[in-house]
C-alpha positions as CSV (number, residue, x, y, z in Angstrom):
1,X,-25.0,-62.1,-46.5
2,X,-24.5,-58.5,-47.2
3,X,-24.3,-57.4,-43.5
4,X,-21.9,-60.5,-43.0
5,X,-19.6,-59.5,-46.2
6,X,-19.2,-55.8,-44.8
7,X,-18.1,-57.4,-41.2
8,X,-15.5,-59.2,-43.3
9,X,-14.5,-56.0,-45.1
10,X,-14.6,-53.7,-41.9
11,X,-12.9,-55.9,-39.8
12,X,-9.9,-56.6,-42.8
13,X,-9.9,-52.5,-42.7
14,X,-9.0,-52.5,-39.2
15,X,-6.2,-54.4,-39.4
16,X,-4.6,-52.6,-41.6
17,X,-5.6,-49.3,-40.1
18,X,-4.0,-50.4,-36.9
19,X,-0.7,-51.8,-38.2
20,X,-0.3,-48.2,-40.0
21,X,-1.0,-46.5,-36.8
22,X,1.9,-48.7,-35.2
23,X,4.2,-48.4,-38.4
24,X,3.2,-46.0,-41.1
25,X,1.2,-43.5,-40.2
26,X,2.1,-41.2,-43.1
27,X,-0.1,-44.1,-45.4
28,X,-3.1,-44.0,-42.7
29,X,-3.5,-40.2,-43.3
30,X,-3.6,-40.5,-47.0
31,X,-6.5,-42.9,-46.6
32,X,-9.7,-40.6,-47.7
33,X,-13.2,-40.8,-45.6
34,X,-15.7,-43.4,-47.3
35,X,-17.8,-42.7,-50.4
36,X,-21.6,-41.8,-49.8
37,X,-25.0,-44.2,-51.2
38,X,-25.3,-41.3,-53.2
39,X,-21.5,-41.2,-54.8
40,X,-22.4,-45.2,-55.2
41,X,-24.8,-44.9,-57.1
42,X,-24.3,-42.1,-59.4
43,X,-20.9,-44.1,-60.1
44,X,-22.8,-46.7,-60.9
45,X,-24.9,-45.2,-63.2
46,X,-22.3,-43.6,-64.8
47,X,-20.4,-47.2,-65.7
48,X,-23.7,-48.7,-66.0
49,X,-22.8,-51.3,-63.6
50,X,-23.2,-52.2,-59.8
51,X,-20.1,-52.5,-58.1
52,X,-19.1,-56.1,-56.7
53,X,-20.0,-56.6,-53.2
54,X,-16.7,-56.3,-51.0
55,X,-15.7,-53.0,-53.0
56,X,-18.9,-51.4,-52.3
57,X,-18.4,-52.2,-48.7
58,X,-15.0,-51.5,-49.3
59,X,-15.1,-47.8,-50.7
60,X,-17.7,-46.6,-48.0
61,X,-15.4,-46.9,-45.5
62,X,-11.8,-45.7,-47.7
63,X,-12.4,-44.1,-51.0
64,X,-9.1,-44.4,-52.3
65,X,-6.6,-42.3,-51.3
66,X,-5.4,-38.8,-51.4
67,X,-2.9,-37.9,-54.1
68,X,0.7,-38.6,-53.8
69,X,3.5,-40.8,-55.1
70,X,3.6,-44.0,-52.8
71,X,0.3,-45.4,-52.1
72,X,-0.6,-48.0,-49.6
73,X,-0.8,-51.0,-52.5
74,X,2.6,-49.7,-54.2
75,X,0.7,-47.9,-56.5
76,X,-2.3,-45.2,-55.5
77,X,-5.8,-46.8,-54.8
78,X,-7.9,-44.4,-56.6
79,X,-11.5,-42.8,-55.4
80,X,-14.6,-43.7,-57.1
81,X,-14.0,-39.9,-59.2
82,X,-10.6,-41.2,-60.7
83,X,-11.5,-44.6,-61.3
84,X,-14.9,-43.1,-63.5
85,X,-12.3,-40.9,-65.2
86,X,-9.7,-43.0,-66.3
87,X,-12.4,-45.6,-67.3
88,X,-14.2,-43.0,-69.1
89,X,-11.0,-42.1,-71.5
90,X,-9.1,-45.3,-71.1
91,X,-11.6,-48.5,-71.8
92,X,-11.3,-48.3,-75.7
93,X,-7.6,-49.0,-75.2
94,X,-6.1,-52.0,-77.2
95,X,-5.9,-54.3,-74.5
96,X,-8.5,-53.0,-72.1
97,X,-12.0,-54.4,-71.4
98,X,-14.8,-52.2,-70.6
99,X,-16.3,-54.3,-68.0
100,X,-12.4,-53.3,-66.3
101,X,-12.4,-50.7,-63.3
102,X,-9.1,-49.7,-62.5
103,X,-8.4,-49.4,-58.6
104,X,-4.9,-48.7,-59.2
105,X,-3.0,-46.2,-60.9
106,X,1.3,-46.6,-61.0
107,X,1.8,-43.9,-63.3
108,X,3.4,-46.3,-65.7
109,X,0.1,-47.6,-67.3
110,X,-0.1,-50.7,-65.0
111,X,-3.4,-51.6,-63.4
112,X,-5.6,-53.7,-60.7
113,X,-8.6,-54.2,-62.5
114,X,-11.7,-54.8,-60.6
115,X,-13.3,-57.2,-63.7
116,X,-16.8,-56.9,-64.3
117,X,-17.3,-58.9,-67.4
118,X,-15.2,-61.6,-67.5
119,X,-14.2,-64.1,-69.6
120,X,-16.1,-68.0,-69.6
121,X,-14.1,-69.2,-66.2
122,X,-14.1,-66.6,-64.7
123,X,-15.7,-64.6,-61.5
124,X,-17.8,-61.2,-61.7
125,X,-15.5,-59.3,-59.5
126,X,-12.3,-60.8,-59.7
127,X,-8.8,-58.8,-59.5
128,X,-6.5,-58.9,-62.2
129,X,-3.0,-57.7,-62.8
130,X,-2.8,-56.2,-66.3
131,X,0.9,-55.1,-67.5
132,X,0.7,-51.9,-70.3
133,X,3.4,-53.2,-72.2
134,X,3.1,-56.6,-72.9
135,X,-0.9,-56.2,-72.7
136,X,-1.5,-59.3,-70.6
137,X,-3.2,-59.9,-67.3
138,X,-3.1,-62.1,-64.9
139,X,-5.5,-63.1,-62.3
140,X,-4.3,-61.7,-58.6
141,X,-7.3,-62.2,-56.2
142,X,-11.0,-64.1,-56.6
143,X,-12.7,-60.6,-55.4
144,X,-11.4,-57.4,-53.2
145,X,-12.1,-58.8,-50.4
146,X,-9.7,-61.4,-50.8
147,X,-7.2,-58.9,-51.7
148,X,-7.4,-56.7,-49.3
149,X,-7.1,-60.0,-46.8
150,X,-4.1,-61.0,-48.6
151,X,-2.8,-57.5,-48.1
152,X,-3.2,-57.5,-44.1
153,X,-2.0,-60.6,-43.8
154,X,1.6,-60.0,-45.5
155,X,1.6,-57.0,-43.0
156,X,0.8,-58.5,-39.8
157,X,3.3,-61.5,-41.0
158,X,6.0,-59.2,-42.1
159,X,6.2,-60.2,-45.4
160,X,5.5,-56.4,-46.0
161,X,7.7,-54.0,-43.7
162,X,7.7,-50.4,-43.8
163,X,11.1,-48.6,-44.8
164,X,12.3,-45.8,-44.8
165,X,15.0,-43.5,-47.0
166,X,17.2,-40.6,-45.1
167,X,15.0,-41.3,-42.2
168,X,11.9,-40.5,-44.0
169,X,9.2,-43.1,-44.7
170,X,9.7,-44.5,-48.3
171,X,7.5,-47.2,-49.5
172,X,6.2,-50.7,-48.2
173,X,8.0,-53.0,-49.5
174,X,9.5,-57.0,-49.4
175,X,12.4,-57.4,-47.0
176,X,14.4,-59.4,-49.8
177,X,13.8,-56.3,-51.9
178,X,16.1,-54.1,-50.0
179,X,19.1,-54.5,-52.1
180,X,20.7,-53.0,-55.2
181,X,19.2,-49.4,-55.9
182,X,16.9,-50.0,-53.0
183,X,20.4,-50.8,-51.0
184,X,19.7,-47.3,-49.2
185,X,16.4,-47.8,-47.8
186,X,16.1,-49.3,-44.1
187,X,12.9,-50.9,-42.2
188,X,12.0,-48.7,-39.6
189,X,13.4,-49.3,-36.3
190,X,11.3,-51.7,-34.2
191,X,10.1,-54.0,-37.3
192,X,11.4,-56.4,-37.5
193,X,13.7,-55.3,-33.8
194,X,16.6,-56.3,-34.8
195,X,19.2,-58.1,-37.8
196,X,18.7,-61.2,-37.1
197,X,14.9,-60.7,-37.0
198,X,15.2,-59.4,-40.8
199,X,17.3,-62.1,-41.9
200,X,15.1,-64.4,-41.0
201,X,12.3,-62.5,-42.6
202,X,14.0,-62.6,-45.9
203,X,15.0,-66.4,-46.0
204,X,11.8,-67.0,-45.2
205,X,10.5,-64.9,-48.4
206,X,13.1,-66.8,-50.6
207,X,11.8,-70.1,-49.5
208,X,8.5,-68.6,-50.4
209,X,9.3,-68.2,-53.3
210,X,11.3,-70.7,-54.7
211,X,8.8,-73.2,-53.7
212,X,6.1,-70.8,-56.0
213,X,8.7,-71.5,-58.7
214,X,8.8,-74.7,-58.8
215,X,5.6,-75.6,-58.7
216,X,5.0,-72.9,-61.5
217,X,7.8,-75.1,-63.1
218,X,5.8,-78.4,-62.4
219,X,2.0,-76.3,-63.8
220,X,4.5,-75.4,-67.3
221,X,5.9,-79.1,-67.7
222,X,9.3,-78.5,-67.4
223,X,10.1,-80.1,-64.2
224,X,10.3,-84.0,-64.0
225,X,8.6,-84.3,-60.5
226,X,9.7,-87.9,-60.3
227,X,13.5,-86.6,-59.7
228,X,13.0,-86.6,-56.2
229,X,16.6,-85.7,-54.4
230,X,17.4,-83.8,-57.2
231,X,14.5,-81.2,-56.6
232,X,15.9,-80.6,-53.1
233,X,19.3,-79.6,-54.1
234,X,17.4,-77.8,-57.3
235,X,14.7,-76.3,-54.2
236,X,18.5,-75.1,-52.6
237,X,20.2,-73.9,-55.1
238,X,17.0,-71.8,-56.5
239,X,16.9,-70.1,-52.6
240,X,20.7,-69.4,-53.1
241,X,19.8,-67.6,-56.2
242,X,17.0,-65.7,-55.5
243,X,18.7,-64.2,-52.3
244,X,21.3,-62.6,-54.7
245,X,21.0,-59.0,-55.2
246,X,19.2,-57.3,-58.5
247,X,18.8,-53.8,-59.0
248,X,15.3,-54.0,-60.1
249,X,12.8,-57.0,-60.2
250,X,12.9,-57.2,-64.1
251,X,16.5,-57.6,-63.8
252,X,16.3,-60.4,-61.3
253,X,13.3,-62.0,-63.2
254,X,15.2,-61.7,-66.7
255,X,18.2,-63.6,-64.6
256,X,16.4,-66.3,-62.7
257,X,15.0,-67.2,-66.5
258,X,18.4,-67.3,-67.9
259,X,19.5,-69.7,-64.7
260,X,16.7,-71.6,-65.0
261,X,17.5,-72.6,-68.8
262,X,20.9,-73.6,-67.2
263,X,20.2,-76.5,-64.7
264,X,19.9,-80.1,-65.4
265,X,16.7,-81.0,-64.0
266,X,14.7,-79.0,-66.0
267,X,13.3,-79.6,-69.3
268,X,14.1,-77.2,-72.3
269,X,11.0,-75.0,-72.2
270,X,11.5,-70.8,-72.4
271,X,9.6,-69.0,-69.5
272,X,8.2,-65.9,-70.4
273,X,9.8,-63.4,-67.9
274,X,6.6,-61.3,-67.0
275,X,5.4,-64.5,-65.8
276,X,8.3,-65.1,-63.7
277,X,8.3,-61.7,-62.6
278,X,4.5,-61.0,-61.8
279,X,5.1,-64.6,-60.0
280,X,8.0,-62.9,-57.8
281,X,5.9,-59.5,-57.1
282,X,3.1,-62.1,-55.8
283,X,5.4,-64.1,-53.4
């Protein structure tokens, strides 16, 4: 099983290696060399736990990444060093868990957790979102593998491109995020090849996600999934919407709640915008 589990994580690796090589090499070369048994363990030892399965396998062949502002998730994947450090001096924080490694660092106080110890229902492993300042989290992955799956398939499918600002590389990103402050920033040349390549790209994200919405819509109650036609031309009008421009995703999550509230089909019932927006980032 374990020979079989690394396989899985190797081969996910090499995807991703090779679409950097082909479209952002600048993330490939932040990638550091894999951690030792020997690093493993005296991590371990120092958390007193044994690391899950896939990010074992996981950090012996990347150890996080080298230091810089953009990292290859959005935020920096950290080495086994950082991740010990900040769990070290962070874990008695209201909010955090000490059975939480953080993989992630945004600078902002915003986490993936790699969850240790968690709660009945849950799954020894499992990747969570947590937000600083709301101090609420929300389940992104099953394990790291899964993740990191995830993560090469929105690359090879273009769900992720790789942009660039005054012809230097900026940031993965979302095509449908390329708009308002981020109006500046371009996909590189050759991905998707040409216009209508990226419109398609984006209308496909907005279907995406306006089918996400609704059924988060449908999970809350407030939908009436009986309505039938009426969900189309809601389904419609919700793609319209979401391919308006926002400055920022809090800004387009704190609107999409405000329109949501508006339309007839839908039941009185306040969404909570981080849920709307952590939806959106996932999408």
């Amino acid at each position: 099983m374990g020979s079989a589990a690394a396989g899985g994580i190797r081969a996910t690796w090499d995807r991703i290696e090779g679409w950097l090589r082909a479209n952002a090499p600048e993330l490939l070369t932040s990638l550091r060399l894999g951690a030792s048994k020997q690093d493993i363990a005296a991590f371990e030892r120092q958390v007193d736990h044994s690391l899950p399965l896939e990010l074992r396998n996981s950090v012996t062949i990347h150890d996080g990444e080298k230091t810089g502002d953009i990292g290859l998730l959005g935020p920096l994947l950290l080495p086994l060093a950082k991740i010990e450090r900040l769990w070290s001096t962070a874990r008695h924080h209201e909010g955090w868990r000490a059975g939480w490694l953080p993989i992630t660092d945004d600078g902002a106080g915003n986490h993936l957790f790699v969850d240790l110890t968690p709660p009945s229902g849950g799954t020894v492993g499992q990747v969570i979102l947590y937000f600083h300042e709301t101090k609420q989290w929300k389940l992104r992955a099953p394990n790291f593998g899964a993740l990191l799956h995830s993560y090469a398939d929105a690359l090879e499918s273009g769900k992720l491109v790789a942009t660039e600002r005054n012809a230097k590389f900026f940031a993965l990103l979302r095509p449908d995020e390329l708009t308002g402050a981020l109006a500046d920033v371009t996909i590189r040349r050759g991905f998707p090849a040409d216009g209508a390549g990226l419109e398609m790209t984006r209308r496909q994200a907005h279907a995406q996600q306006a089918m996400a919405v609704l059924q988060l819509l449908k999970s809350k109650g407030c939908l009436d999934s009986a309505a039938g036609p009426a969900l189309i031309l809601l389904g419609s009008r919700l793609r319209e919407f979401l391919a308006r421009p926002f400055a920022t995703n809090v800004e387009r999550s704190q609107a999409l709640c405000a329109w949501l509230l508006e339309q007839p089909e839908l039941r009185a019932q306040v969404l909570p915008v981080h849920e709307i927006g952590f939806l959106l980032e996932r999408v």
